[in-house]
C-alpha positions in Angstrom: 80.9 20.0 2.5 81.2 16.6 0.5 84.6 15.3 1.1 86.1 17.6 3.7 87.0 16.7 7.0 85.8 19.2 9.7 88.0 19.7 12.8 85.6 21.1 15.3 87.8 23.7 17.4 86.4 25.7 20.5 88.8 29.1 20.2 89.0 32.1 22.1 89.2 35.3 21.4 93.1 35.0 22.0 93.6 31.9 19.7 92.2 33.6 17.0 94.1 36.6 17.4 97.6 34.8 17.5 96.7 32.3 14.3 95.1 35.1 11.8 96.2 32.7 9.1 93.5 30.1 10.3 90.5 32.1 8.9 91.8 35.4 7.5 93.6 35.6 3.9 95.0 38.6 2.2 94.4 38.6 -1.8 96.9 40.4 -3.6 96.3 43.6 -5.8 97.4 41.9 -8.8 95.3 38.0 -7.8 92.1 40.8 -6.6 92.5 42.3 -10.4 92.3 38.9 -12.3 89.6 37.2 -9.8 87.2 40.4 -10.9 87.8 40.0 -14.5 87.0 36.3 -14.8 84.3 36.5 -12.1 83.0 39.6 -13.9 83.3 37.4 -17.6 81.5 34.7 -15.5 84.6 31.8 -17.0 88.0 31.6 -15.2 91.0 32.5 -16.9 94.2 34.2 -16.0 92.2 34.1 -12.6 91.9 30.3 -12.0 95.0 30.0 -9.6 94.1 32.9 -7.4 90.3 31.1 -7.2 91.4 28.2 -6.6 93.6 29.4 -3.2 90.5 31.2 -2.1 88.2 28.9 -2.6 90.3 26.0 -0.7 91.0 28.4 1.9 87.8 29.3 2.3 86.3 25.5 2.8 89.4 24.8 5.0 88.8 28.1 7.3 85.0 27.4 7.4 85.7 23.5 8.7 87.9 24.5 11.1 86.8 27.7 12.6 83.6 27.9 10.8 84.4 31.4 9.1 86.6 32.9 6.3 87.8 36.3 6.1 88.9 37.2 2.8 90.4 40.8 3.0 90.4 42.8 -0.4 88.8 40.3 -2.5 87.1 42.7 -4.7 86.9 46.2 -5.2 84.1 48.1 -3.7 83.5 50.3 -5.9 82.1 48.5 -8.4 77.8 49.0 -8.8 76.0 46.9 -6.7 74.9 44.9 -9.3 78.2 44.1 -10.4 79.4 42.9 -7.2 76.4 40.5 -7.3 77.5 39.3 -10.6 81.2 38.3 -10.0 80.3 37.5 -5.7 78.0 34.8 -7.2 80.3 33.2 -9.6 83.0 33.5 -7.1 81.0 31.8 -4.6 79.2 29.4 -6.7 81.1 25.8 -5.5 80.5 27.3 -2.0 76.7 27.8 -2.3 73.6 29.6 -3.4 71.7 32.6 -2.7 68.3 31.6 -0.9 65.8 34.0 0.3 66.5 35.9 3.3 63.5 38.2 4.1 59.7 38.1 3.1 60.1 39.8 -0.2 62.5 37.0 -1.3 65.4 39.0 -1.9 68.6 37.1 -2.4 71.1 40.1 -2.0 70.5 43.1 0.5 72.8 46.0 1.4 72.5 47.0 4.9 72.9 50.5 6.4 72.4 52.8 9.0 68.3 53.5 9.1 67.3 56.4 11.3 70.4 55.7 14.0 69.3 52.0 14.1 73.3 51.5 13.6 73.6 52.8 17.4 71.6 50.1 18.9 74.1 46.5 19.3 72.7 43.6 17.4 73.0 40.7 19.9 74.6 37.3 19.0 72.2 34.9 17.1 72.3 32.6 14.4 70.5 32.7 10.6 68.1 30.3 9.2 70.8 29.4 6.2 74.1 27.5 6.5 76.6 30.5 5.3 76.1 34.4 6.1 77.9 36.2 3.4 79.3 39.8 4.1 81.0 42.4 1.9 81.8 45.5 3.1 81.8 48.4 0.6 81.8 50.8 3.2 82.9 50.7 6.9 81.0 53.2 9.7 82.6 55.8 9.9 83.1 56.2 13.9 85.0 52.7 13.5 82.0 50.5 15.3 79.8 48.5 13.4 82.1 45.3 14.3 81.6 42.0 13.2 81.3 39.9 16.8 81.9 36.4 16.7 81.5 33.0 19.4 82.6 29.7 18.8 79.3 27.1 19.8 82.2 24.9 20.9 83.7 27.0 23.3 80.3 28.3 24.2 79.3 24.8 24.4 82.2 23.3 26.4 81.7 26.2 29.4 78.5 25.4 30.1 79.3 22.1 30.6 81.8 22.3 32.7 79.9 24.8 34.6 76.3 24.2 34.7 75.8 20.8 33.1 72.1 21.3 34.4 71.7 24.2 32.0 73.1 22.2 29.2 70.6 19.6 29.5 67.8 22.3 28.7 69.6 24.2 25.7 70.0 20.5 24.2 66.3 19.9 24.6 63.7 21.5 21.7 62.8 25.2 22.0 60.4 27.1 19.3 61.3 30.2 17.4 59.0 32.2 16.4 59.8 33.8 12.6 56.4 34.7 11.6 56.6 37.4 8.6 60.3 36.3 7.9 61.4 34.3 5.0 61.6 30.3 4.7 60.3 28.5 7.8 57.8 30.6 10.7 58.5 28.0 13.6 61.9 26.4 13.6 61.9 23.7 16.9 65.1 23.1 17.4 67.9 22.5 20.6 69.7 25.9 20.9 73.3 23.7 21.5 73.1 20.1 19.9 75.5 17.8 18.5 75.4 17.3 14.7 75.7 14.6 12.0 79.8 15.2 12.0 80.3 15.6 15.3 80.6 19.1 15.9 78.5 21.2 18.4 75.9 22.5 16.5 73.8 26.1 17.7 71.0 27.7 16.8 69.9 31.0 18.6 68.5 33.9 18.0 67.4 35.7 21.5 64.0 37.6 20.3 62.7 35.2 18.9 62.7 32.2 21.1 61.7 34.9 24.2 58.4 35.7 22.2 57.5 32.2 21.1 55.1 31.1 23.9 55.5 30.8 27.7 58.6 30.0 29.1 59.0 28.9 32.4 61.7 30.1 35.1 64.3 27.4 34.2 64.3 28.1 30.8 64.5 31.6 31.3 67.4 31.3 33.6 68.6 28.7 30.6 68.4 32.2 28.2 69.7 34.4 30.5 72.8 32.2 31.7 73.5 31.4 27.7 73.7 35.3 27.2 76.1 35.6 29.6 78.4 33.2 29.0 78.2 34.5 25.2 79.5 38.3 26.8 82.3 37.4 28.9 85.3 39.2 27.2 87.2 36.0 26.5 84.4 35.2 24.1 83.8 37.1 21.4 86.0 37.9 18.8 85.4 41.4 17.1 86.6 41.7 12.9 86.5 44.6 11.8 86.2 44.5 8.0 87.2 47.6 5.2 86.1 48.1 2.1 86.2 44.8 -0.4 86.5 42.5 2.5 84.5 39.6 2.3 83.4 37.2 5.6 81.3 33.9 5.6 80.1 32.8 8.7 78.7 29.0 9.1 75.5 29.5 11.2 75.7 26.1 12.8 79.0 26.5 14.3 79.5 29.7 15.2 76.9 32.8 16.7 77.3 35.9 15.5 76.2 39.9 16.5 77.6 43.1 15.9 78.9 46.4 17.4 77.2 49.6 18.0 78.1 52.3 15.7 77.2 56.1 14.8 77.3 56.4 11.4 77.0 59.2 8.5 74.1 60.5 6.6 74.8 60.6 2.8 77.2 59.0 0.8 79.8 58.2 3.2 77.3 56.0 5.3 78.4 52.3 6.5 77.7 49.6 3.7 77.5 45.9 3.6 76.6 44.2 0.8 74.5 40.5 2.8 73.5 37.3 1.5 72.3 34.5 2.7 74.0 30.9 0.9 72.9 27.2 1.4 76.2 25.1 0.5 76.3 23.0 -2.2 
């Protein structure tokens, strides 16, 4: 973002989980009932205070980590359309809503189709520079974690460890998104270094598999990448309740998710997605 400074750090699991105040913040019941009312009203009021710590902590988290966790933002159960309304105007010096299927849909809410929920969805990266997730409802087995890998860390390994492997990931490899929205062939390096400094990543495992012939070093490129991204050092699993909002910088840091058996009905697992360009 204009004016920031970005501090491009390679965590762990375990330095995440002993410095939650890096990228998660708690919002009050009393600051989560005034940011809904102006964000609902669509001017801040009463709520301007409470917006402004979120928003700062929410540019300073995705600089440094490249994710925010805001935990009980907003209520959940608020309609859908609702939640659009004020997560828009609460996000608006953040970014904007772009298109993130073929039907151009700005806002989707995921769930659990026909047990899809039980299959793992590996680690990738989207074609947007901010993933926004709010959960209205979490699965109700307790899977459907958000997993998370720094590019940095993911980065730094392989170079230490197979420099040689590196050197392909930097080099341009096709995806494939034909049918998907914005751009049908992305060429891009996987790992890269970008304009600030900061190890870049693009990555999204189907797609760059089924994108024309690969030969056997860049398959073992693929297959080495996947494994470094599943050690158990790397990824960090959030799980997020009801009302808690994550944002998730795509060029800095993969993310997949956790199996899960959900619910049919009501009670199913919810998560209210969009996809946001910054401003």
């Amino acid at each position: 973002m204009t004016g920031s400074t970005v501090h491009d750090v390679g965590w762990t699991r375990d330095h995440l989980e002993g410095a939650p105040e890096v990228w998660s913040l708690p919002v009050s019941d009393d600051d989560r009932r005034l940011l809904w009312a102006d964000a609902s009203a669509g001017r801040w009021g009463e709520g301007e205070a409470a917006y402004t710590a979120v928003r700062s902590f929410i540019r300073g988290a995705l600089d440094t980590v490249g994710f925010a966790n805001v935990r009980a933002v907003i209520s959940p159960d608020a309609p859908d359309a609702a939640l659009v309304t004020g997560l828009s105007f609460l996000l608006d010096e953040i970014g904007g809503a772009v298109p993130q299927n073929a039907e151009g849909d700005l806002w989707t809410v995921l769930r659990d189709r026909d047990g899809d929920g039980a299959t793992e969805l590996a680690f990738h990266c989207d074609t947007c520079d901010v993933l926004v997730l709010l959960c209205l409802r979490s699965a109700a087995d307790g899977g459907g974690m958000t997993k998370l890998a720094s590019a940095r860390h993911v980065h730094d390994i392989i170079a230490r460890e197979r420099p040689d492997m590196l050197a392909l990931l930097r080099e341009s490899w096709r995806f494939d998104r034909t049918g998907r929205a914005g751009r049908q062939i992305i060429d891009t390096p996987i790992l890269f270094t970008q304009d600030d400094g900061t190890v870049g990543c693009y990555y999204q495992t189907r797609t760059v598999r089924a994108s024309g012939r690969l030969d056997a070093e860049r398959l073992a490129a693929l297959d080495y990448l996947d494994e470094v991204l599943y050690r158990p050092e790397i990824a960090f699993g959030l799980r997020l309740d009801p009302g808690d909002l994550l944002l998730i910088r795509n060029s800095r840091v993969l993310h997949g998710r956790s199996p899960y058996v959900d619910v049919p009905g009501p009670s199913a697992r919810r998560i209210l997605r969009a996809w946001m360009n910054e401003r």
